[in-house]
N, C-alpha and C positions, 0 to 999 in steps of 0.2 A: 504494500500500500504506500503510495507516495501522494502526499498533501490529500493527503484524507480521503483519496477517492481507491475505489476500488479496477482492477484490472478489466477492460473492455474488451471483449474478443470480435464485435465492430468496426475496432479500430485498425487501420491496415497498417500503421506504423507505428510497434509499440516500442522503439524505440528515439522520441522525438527529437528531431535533426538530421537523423538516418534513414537515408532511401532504401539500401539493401539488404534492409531484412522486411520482412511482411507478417503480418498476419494474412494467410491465405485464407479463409472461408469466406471476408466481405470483397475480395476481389472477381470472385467465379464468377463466369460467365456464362462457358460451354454446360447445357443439361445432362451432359453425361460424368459431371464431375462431380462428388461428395468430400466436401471434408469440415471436419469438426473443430469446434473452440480451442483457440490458444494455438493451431498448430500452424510452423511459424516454416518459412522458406529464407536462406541466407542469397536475397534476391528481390529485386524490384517487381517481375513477372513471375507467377506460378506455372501458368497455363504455355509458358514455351518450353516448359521441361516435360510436356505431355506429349506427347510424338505417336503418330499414326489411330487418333482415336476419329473415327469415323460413324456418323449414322446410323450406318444400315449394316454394322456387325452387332449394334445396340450392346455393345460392352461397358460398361462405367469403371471407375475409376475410383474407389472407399475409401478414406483416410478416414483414418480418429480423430480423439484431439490430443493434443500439447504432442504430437508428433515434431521433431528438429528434423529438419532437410535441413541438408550442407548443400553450397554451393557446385553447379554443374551435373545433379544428378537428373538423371533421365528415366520415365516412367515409359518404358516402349510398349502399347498396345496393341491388339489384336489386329488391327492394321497393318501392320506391319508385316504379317503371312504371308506369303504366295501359297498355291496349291502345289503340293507335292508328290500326289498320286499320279500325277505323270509322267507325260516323256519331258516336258521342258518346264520350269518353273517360272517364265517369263511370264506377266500378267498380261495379255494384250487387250484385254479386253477396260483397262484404264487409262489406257492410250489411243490416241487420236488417229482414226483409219482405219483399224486393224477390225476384222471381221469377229469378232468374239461376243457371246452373251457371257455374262459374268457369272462365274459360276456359282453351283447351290452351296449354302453351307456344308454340307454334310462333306463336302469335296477338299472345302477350307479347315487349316489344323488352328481352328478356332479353340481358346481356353478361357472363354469365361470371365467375369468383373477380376481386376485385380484389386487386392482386399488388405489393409492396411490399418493394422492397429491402434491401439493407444500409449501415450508414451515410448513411442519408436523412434529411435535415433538412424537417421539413413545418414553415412561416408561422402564426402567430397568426392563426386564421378562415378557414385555407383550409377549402375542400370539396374531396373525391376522389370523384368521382363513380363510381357504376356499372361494372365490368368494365377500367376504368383497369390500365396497366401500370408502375409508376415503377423507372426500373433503378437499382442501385445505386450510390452517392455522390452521388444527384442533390438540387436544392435547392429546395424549391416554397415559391414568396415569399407574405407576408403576404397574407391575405385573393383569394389566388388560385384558380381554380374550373378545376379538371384535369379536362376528358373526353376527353382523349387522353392515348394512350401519352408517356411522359417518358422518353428515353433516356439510359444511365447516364451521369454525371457531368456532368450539365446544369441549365442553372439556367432555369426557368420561372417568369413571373410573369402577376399579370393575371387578367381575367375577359373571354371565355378564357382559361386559360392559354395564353401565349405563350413562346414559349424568348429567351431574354435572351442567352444565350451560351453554350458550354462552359467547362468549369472549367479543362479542360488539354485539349491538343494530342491526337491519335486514338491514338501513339504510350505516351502516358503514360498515358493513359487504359486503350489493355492491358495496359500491367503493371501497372497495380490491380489489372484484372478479374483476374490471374491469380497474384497474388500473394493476393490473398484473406485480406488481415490480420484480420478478424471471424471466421475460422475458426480460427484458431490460439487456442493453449492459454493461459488467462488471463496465467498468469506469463510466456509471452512475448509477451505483447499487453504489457504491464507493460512488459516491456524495450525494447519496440519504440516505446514514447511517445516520446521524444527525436527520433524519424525519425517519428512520425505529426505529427508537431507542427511539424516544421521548416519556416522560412520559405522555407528554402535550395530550394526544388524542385529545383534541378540537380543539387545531392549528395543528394537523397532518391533523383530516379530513377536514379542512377549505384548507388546502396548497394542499391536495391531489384533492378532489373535484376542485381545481383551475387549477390543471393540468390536467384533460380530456378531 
């Protein structure tokens, strides 16, 4: 809280004076884009780090909230397929002349919304490929390329992405999941900084487990 007021997730720059970082959700424009409060892009534009999101594969694109995007990362969508059950993967039928009907989904290696947690920290240049799952508190390292699912509170790195570790033990890891501090009410997400913050993980999960 600064001069008495509380944190606005309306406001596209929550850092005043600075153009590149954003709050993304009051900037969308595209209807095939979701994202949630507080989640903030290291970037003046969100929607040019979206690449190949089209119409008529009707795919979306899910963030959470208080997600950290680093700068240069790229969210490649289903767009971006060619058909591969053929002889040539050349799309002619998106180009100008060429005698082609576009073909049926079922032809396309279509994968579905790509789906993006809460409190997810994405790497400087990673890419999220196509129909990706990343669950929440997970950590996708620098210049990483995810086309597999990321399970929540895991840290992947790599091209492939590969998993490096988890954050915490399976035990701690459900009382995140089910404590669910990104849903609760700004002023007590406020309060609750002290215990988001703490080094101590033993008395966070003893105070958190005390509150479900």
């Amino acid at each position: 809280m600064q001069n008495g007021t509380l944190p606005d997730p309306n406001v596209i720059h929550p850092i005043p004076g600075y153009e590149n970082e954003i709050y993304v959700k009051p900037t969308l424009t595209h209807p095939q884009i979701e994202v949630g409060d507080f989640t903030y892009i290291a970037d003046s534009d969100f929607e040019s780090h979206v690449t190949h999101l089209y119409e008529w594969n009707g795919d979306k694109l899910i963030i959470g909230k208080f997600c950290q995007i680093a700068a240069g990362v790229e969210f490649v969508m289903n767009g971006a397929n060619h058909q591969m059950n053929a002889v040539t993967t050349f799309p002619f039928y998106t180009l100008e002349g060429w005698k082609m009907e576009p073909p049926s989904k079922a032809d396309l290696p279509l994968k579905g919304d790509t789906v993006i947690g809460n409190d997810v920290w994405i790497g400087q240049n990673a890419v999220i490929l196509p129909g990706v799952h990343i669950g929440d508190g997970a950590i996708i390292g620098a210049n990483s390329v995810v086309g597999s699912d990321v399970a929540p509170y895991t840290v992947v790195v790599g091209n492939p992405a590969r998993v490096l570790r988890k954050r915490f033990d399976d035990d701690f890891i459900d009382l995140l999941l089910r404590f669910r501090w990104w849903d609760k009410p700004v002023a007590e997400i406020n309060a609750l900084i002290p215990l988001l913050t703490s080094g101590d993980l033993g008395a966070v999960r003893k105070e958190i487990a005390a509150r479900l």
